[in-house]
PDB file of N, CA, C and O in Angstrom:
ATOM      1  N   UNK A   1       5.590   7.709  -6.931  1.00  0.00           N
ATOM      2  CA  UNK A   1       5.465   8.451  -5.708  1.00  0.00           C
ATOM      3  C   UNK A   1       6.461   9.596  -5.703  1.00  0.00           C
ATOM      4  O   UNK A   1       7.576   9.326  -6.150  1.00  0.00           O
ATOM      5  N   UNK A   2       6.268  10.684  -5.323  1.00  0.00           N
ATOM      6  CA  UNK A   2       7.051  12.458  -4.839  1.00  0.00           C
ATOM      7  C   UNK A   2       8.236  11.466  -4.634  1.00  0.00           C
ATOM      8  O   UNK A   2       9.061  11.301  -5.533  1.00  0.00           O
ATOM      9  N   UNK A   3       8.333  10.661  -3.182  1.00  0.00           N
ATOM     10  CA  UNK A   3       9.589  10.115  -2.738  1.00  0.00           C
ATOM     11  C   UNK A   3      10.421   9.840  -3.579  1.00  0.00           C
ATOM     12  O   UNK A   3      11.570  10.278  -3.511  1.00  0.00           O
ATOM     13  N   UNK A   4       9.979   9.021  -4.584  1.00  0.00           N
ATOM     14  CA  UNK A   4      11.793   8.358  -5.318  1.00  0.00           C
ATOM     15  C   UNK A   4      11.641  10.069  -6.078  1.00  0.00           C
ATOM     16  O   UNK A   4      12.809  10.434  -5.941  1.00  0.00           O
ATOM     17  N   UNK A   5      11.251  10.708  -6.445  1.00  0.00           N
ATOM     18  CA  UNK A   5      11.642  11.880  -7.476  1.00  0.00           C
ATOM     19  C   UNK A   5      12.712  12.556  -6.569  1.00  0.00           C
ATOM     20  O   UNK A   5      13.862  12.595  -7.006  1.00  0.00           O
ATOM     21  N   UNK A   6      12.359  13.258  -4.969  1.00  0.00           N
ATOM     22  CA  UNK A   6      12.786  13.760  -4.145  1.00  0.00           C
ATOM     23  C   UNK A   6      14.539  13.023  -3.754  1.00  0.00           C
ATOM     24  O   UNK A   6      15.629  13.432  -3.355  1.00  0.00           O
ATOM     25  N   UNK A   7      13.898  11.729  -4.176  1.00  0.00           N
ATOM     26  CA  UNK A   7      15.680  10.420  -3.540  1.00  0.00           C
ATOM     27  C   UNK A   7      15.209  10.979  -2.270  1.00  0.00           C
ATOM     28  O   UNK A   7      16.043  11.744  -1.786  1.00  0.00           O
ATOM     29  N   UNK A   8      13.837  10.806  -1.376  1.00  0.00           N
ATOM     30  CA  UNK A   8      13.571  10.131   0.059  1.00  0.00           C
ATOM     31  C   UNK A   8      13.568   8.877   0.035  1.00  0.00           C
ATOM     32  O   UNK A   8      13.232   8.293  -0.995  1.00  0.00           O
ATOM     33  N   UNK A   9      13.967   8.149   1.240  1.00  0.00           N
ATOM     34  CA  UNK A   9      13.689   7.000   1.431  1.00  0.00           C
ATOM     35  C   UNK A   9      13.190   7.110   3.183  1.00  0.00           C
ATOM     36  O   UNK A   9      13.954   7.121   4.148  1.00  0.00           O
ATOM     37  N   UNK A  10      11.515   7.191   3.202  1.00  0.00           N
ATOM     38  CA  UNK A  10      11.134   7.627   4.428  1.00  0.00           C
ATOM     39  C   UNK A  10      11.580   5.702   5.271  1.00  0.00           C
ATOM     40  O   UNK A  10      12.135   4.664   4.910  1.00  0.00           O
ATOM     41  N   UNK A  11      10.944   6.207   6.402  1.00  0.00           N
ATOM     42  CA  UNK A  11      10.871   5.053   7.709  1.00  0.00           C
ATOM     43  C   UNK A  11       9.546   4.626   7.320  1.00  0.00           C
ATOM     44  O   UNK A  11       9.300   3.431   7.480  1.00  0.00           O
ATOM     45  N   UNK A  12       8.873   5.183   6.961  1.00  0.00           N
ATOM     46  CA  UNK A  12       7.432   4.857   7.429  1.00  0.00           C
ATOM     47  C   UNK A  12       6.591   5.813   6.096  1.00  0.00           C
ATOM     48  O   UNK A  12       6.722   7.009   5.839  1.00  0.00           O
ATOM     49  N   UNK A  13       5.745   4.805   5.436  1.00  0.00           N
ATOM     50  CA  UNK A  13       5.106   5.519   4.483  1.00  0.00           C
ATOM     51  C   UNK A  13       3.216   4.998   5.179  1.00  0.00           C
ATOM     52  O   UNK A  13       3.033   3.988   5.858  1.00  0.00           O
ATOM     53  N   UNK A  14       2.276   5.819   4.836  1.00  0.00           N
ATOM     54  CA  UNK A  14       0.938   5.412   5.189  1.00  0.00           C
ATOM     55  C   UNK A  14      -0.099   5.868   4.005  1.00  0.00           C
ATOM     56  O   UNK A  14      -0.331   6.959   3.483  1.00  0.00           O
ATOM     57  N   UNK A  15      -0.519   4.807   3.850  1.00  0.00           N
ATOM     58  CA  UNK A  15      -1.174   5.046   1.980  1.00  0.00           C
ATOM     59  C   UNK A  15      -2.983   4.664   2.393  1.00  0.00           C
ATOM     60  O   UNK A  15      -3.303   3.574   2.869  1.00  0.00           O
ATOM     61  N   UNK A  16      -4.063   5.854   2.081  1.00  0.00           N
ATOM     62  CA  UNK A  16      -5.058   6.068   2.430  1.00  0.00           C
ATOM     63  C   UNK A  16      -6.307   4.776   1.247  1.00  0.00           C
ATOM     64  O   UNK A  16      -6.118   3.631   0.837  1.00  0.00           O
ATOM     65  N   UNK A  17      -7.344   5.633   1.112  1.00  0.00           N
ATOM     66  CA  UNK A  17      -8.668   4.916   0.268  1.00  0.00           C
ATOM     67  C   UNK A  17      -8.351   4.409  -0.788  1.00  0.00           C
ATOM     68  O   UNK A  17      -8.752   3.296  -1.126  1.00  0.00           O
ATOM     69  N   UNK A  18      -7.416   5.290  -1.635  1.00  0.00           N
ATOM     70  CA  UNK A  18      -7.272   4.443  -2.802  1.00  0.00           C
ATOM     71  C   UNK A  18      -6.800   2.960  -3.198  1.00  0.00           C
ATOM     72  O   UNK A  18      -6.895   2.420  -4.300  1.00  0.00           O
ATOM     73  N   UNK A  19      -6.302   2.480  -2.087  1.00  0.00           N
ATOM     74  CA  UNK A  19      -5.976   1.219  -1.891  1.00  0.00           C
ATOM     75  C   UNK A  19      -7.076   0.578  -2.224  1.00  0.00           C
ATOM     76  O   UNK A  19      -6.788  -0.416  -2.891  1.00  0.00           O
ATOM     77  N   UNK A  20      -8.386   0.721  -2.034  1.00  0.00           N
ATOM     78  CA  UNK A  20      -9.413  -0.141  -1.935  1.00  0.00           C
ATOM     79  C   UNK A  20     -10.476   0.097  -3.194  1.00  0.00           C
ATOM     80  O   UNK A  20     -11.653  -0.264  -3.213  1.00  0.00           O
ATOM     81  N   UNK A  21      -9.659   0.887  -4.374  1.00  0.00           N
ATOM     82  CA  UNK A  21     -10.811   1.342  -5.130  1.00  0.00           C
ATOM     83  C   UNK A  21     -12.010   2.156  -4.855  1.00  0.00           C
ATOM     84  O   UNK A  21     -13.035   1.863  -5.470  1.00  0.00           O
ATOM     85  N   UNK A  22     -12.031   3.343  -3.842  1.00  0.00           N
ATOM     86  CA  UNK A  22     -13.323   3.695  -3.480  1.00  0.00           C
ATOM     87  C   UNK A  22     -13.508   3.168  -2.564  1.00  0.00           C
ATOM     88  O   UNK A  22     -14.161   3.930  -1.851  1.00  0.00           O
ATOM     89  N   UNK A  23     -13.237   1.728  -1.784  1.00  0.00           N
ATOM     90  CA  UNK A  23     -13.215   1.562   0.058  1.00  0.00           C
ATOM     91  C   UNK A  23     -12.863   1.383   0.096  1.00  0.00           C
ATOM     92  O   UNK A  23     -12.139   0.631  -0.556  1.00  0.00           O
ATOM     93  N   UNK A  24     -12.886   2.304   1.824  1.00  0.00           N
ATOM     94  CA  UNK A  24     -11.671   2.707   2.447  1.00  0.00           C
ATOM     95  C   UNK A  24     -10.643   1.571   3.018  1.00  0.00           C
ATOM     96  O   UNK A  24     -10.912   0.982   4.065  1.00  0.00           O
ATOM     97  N   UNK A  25      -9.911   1.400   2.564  1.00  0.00           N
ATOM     98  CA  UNK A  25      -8.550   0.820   2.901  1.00  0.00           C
ATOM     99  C   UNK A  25      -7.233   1.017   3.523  1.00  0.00           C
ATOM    100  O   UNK A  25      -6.971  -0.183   3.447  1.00  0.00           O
ATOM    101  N   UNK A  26      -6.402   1.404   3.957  1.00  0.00           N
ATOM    102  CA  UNK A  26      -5.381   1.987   4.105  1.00  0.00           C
ATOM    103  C   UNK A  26      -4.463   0.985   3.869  1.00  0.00           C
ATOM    104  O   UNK A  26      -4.785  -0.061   3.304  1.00  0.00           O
ATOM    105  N   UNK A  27      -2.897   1.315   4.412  1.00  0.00           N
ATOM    106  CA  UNK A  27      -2.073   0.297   4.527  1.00  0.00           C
ATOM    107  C   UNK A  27      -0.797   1.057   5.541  1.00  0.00           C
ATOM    108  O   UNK A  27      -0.954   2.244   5.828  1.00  0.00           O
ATOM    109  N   UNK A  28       0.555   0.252   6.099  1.00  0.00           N
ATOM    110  CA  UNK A  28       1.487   1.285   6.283  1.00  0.00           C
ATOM    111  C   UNK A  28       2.997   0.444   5.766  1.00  0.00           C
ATOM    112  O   UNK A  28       3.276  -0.728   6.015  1.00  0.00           O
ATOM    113  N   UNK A  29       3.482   1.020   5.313  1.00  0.00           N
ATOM    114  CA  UNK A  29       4.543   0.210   5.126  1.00  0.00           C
ATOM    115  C   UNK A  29       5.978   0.530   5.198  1.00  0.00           C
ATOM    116  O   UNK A  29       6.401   1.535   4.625  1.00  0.00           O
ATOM    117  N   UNK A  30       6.774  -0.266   5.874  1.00  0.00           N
ATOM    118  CA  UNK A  30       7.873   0.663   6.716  1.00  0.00           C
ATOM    119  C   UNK A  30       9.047  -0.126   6.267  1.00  0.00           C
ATOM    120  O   UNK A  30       9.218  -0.563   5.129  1.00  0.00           O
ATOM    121  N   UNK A  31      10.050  -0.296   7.564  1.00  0.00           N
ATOM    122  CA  UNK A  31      11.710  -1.290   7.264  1.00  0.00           C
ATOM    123  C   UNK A  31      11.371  -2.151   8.325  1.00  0.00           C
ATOM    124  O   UNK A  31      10.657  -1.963   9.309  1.00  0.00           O
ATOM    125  N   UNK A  32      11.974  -3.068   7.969  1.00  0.00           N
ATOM    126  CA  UNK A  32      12.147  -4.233   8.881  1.00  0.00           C
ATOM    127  C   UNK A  32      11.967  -4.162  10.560  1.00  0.00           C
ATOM    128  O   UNK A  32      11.263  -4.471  11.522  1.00  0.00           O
ATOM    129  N   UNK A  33      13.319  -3.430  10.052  1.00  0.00           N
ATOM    130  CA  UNK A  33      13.493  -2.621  11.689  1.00  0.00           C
ATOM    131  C   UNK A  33      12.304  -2.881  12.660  1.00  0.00           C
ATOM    132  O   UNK A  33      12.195  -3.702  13.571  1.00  0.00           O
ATOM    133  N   UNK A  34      11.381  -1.864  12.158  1.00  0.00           N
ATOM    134  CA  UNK A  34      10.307  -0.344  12.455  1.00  0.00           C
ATOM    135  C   UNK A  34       9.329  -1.714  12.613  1.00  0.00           C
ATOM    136  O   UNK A  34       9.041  -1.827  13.804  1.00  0.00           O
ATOM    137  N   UNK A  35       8.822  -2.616  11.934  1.00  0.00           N
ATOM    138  CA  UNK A  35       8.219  -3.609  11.712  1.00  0.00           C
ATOM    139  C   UNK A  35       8.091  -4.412  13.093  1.00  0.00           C
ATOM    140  O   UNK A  35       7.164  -4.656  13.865  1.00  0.00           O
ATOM    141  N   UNK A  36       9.864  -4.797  13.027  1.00  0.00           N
ATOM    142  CA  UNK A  36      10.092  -5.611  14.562  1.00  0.00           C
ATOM    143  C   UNK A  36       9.845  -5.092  15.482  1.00  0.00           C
ATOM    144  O   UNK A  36       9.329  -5.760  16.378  1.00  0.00           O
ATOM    145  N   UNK A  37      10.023  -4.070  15.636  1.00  0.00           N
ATOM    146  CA  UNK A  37       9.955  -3.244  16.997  1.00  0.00           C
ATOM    147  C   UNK A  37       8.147  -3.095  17.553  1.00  0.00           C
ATOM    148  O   UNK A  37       8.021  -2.819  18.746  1.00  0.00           O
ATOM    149  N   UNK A  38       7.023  -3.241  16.854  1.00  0.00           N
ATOM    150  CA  UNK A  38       5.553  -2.935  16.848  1.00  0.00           C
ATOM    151  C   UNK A  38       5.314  -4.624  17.293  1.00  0.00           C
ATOM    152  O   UNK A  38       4.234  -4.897  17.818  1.00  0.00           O
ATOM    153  N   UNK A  39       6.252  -5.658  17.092  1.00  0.00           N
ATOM    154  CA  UNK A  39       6.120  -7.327  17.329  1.00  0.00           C
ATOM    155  C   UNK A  39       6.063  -6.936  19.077  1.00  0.00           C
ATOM    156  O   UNK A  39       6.988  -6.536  19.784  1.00  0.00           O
ATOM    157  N   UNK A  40       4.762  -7.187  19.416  1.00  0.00           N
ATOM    158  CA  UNK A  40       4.363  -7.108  21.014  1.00  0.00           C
ATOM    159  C   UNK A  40       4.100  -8.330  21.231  1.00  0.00           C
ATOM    160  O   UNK A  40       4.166  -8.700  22.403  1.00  0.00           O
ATOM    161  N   UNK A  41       3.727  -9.321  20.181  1.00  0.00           N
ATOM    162  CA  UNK A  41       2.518 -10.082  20.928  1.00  0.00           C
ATOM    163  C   UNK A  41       1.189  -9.807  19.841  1.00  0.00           C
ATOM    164  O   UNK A  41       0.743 -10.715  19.138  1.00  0.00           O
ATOM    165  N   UNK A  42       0.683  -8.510  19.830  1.00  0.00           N
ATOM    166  CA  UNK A  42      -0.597  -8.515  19.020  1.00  0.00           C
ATOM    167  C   UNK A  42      -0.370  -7.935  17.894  1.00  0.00           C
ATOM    168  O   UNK A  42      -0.038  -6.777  17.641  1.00  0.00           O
ATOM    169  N   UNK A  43      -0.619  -9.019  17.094  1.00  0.00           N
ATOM    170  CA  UNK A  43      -0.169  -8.817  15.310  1.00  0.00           C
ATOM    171  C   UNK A  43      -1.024  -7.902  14.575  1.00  0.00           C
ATOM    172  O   UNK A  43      -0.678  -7.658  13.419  1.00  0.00           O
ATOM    173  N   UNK A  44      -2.263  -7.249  15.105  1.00  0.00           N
ATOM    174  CA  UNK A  44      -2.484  -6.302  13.970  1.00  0.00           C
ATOM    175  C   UNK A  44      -3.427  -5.349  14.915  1.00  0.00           C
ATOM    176  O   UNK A  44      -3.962  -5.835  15.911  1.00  0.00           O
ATOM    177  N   UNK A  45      -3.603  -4.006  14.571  1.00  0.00           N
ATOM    178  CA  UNK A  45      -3.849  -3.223  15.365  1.00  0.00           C
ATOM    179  C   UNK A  45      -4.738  -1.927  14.307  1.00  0.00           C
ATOM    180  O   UNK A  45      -4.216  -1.220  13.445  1.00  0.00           O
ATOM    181  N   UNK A  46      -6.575  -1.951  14.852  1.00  0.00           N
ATOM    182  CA  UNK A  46      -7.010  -1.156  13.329  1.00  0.00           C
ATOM    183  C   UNK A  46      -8.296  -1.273  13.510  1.00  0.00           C
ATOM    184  O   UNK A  46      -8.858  -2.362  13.634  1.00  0.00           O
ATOM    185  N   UNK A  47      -8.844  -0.209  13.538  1.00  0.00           N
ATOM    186  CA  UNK A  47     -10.147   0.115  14.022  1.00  0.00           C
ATOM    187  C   UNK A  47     -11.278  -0.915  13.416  1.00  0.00           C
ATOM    188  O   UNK A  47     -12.200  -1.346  14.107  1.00  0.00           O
ATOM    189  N   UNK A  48     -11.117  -1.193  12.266  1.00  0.00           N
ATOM    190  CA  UNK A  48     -11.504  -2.297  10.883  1.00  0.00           C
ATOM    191  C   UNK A  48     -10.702  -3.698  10.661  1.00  0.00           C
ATOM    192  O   UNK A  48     -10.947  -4.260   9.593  1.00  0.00           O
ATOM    193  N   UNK A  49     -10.057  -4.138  11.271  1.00  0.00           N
ATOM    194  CA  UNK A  49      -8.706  -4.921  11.287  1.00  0.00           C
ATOM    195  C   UNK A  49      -9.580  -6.130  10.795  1.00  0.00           C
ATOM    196  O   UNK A  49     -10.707  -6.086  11.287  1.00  0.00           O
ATOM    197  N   UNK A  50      -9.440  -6.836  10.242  1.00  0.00           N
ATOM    198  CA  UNK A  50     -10.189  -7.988   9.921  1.00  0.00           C
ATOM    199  C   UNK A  50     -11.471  -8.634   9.306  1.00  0.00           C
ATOM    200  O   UNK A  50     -12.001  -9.741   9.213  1.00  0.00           O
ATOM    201  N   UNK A  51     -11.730  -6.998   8.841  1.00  0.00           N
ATOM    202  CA  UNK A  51     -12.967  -7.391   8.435  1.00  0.00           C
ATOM    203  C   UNK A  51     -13.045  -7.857   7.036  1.00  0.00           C
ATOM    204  O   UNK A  51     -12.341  -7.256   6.223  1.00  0.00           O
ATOM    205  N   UNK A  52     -13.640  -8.638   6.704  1.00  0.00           N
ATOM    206  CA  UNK A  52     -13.628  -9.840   5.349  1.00  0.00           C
ATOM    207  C   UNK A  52     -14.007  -9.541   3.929  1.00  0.00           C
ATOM    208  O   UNK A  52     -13.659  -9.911   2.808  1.00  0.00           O
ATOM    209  N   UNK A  53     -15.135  -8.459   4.624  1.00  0.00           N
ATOM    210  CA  UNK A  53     -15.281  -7.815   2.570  1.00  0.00           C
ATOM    211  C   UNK A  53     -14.275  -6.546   2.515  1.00  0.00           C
ATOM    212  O   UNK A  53     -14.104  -5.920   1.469  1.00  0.00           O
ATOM    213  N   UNK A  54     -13.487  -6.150   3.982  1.00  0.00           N
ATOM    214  CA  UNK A  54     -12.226  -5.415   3.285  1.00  0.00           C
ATOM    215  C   UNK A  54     -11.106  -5.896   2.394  1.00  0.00           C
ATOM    216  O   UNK A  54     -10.532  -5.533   1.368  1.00  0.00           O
ATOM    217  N   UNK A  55     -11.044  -7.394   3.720  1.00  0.00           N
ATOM    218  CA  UNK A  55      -9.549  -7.861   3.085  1.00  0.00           C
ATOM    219  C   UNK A  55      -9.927  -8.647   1.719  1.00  0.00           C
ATOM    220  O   UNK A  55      -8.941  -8.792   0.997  1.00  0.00           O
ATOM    221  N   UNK A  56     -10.979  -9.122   1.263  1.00  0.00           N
ATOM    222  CA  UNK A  56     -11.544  -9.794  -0.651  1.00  0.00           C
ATOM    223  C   UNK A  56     -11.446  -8.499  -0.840  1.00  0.00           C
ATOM    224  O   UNK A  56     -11.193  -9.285  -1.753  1.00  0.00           O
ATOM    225  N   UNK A  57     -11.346  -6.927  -1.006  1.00  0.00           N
ATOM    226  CA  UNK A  57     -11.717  -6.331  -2.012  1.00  0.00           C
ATOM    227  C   UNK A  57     -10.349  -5.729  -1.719  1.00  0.00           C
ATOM    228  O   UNK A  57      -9.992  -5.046  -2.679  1.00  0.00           O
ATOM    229  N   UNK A  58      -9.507  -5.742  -0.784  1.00  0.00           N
ATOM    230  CA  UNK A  58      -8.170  -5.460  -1.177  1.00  0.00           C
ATOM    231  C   UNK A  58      -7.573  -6.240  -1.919  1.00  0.00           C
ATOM    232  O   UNK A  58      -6.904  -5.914  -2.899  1.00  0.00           O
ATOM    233  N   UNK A  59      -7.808  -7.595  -1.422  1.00  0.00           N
ATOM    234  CA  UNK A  59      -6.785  -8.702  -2.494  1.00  0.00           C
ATOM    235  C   UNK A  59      -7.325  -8.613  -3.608  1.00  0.00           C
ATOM    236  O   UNK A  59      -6.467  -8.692  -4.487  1.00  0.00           O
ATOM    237  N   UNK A  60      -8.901  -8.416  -4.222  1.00  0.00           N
ATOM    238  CA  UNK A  60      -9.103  -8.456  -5.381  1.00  0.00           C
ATOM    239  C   UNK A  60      -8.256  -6.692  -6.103  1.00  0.00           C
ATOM    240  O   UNK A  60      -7.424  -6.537  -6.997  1.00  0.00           O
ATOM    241  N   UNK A  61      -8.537  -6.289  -5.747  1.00  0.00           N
ATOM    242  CA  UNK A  61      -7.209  -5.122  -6.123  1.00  0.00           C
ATOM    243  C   UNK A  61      -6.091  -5.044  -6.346  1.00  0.00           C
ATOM    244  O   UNK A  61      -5.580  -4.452  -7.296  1.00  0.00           O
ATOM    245  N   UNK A  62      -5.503  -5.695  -5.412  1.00  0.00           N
ATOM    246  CA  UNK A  62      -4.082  -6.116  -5.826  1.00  0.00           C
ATOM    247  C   UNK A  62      -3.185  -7.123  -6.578  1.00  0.00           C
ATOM    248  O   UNK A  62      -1.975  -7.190  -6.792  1.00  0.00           O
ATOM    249  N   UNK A  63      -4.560  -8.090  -6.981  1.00  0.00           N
ATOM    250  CA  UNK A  63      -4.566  -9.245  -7.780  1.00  0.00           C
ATOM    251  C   UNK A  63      -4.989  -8.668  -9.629  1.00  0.00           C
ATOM    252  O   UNK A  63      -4.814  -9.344 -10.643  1.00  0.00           O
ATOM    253  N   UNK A  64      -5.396  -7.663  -9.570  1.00  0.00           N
ATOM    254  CA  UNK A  64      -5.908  -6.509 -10.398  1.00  0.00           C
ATOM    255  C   UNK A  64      -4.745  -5.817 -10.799  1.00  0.00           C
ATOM    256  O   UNK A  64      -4.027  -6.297 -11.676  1.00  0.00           O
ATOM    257  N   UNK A  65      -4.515  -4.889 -10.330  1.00  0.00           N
ATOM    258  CA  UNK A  65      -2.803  -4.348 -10.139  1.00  0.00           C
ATOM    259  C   UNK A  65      -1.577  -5.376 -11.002  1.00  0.00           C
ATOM    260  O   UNK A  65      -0.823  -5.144 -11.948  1.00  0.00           O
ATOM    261  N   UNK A  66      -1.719  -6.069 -10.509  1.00  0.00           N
ATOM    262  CA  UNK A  66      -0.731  -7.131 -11.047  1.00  0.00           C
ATOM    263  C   UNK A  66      -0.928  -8.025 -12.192  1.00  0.00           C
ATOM    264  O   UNK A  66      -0.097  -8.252 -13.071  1.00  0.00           O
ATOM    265  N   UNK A  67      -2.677  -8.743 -12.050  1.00  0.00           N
ATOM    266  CA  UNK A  67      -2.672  -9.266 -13.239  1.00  0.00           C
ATOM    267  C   UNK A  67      -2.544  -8.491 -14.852  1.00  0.00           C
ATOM    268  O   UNK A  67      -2.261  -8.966 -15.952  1.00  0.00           O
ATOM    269  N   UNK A  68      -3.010  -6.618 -14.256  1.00  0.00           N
ATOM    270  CA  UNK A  68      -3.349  -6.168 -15.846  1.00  0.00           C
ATOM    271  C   UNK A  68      -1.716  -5.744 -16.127  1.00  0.00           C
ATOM    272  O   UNK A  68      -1.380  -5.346 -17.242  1.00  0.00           O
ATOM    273  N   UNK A  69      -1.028  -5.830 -15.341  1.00  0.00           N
ATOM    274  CA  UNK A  69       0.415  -4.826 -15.260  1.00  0.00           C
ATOM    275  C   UNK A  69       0.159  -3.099 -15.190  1.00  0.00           C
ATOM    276  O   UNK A  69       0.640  -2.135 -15.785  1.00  0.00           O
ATOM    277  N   UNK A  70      -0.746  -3.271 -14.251  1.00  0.00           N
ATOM    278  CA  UNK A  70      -1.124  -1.538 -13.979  1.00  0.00           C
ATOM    279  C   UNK A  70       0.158  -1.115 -13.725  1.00  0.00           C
ATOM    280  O   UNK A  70       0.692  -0.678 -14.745  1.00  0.00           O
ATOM    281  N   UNK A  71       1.181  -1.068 -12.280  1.00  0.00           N
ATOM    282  CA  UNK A  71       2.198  -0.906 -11.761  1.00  0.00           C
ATOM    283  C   UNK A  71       3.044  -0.166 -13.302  1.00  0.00           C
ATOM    284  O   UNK A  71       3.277   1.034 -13.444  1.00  0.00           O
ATOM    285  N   UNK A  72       3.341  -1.149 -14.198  1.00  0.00           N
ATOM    286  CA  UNK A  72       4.004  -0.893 -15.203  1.00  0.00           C
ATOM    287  C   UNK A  72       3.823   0.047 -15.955  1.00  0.00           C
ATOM    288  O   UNK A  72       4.677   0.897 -16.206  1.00  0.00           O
ATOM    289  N   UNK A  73       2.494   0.009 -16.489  1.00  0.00           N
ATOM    290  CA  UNK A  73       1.904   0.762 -17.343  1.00  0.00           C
ATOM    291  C   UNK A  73       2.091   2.301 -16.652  1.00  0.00           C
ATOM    292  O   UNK A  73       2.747   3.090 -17.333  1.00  0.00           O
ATOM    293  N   UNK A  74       1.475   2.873 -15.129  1.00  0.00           N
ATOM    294  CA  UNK A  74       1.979   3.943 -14.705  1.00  0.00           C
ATOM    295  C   UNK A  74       3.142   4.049 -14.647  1.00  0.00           C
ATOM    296  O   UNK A  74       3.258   5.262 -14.475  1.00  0.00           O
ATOM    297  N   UNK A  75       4.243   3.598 -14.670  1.00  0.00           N
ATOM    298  CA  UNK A  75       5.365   3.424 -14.596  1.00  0.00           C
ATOM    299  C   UNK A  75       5.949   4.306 -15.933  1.00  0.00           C
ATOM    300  O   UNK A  75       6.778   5.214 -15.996  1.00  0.00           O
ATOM    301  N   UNK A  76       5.174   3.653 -16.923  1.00  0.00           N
ATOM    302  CA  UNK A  76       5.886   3.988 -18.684  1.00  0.00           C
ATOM    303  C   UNK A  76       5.158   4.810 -18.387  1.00  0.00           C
ATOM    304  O   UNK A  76       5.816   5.552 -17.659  1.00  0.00           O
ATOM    305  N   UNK A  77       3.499   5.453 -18.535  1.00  0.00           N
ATOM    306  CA  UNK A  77       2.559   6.821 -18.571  1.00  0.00           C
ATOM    307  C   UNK A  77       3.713   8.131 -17.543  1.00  0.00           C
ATOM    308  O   UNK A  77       3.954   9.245 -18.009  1.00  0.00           O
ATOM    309  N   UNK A  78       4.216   7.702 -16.283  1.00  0.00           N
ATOM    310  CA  UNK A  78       4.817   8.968 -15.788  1.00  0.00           C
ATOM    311  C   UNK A  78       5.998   9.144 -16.683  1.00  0.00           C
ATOM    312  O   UNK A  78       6.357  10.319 -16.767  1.00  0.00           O
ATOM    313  N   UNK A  79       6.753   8.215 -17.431  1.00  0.00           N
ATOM    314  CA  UNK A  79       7.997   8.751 -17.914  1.00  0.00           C
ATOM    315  C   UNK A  79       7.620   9.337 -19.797  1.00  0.00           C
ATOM    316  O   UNK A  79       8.297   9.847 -20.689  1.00  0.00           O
ATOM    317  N   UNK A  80       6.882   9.109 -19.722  1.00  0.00           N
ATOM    318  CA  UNK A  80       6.390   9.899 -21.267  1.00  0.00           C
ATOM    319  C   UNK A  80       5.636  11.565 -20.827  1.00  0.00           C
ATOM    320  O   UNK A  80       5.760  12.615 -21.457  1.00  0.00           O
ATOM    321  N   UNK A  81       4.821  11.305 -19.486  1.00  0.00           N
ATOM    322  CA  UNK A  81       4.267  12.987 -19.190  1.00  0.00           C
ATOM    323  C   UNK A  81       5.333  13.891 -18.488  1.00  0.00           C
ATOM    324  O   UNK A  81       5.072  15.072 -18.257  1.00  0.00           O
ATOM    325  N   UNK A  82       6.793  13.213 -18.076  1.00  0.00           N
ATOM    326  CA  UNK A  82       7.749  13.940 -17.705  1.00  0.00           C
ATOM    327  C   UNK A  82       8.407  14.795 -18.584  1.00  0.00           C
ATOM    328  O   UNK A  82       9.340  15.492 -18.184  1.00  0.00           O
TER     329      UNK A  82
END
């Protein structure tokens, strides 16, 4: 991500479609803090919030991600095209 190159460390990051391979997914992911403070009472808040062939084709993504060591592999690919 721009951020660690920049040395940002935002409050609040919000990551769009690609999460989902082609569907649409999002995510947001913040600090603790920022986290506690949204604790009302109603735990999730999202026009799509719950719907079931989102959340199987996110987890199958992220179970993807991890099992092939994608994470890594971009990891080594950005420091060789730098």
């Amino acid at each position: 991500m721009g951020l660690r190159v920049g040395g940002v460390v935002p409050d609040i990051v919000t990551m769009g479609k690609p999460l989902g391979n082609g569907h649409p997914i999002a995510a947001v992911v913040t600090t603790r803090a920022i986290a506690d403070a949204f604790d009302t009472g109603m735990k999730y808040f999202n026009t799509f919030g719950g719907n079931p062939v989102s959340c199987a084709i996110g987890e199958t993504v992220l179970r993807i991600v991890e099992d092939d060591g994608l994470q890594a592999q971009a990891k080594t690919s950005g420091r060789i095209s730098s």
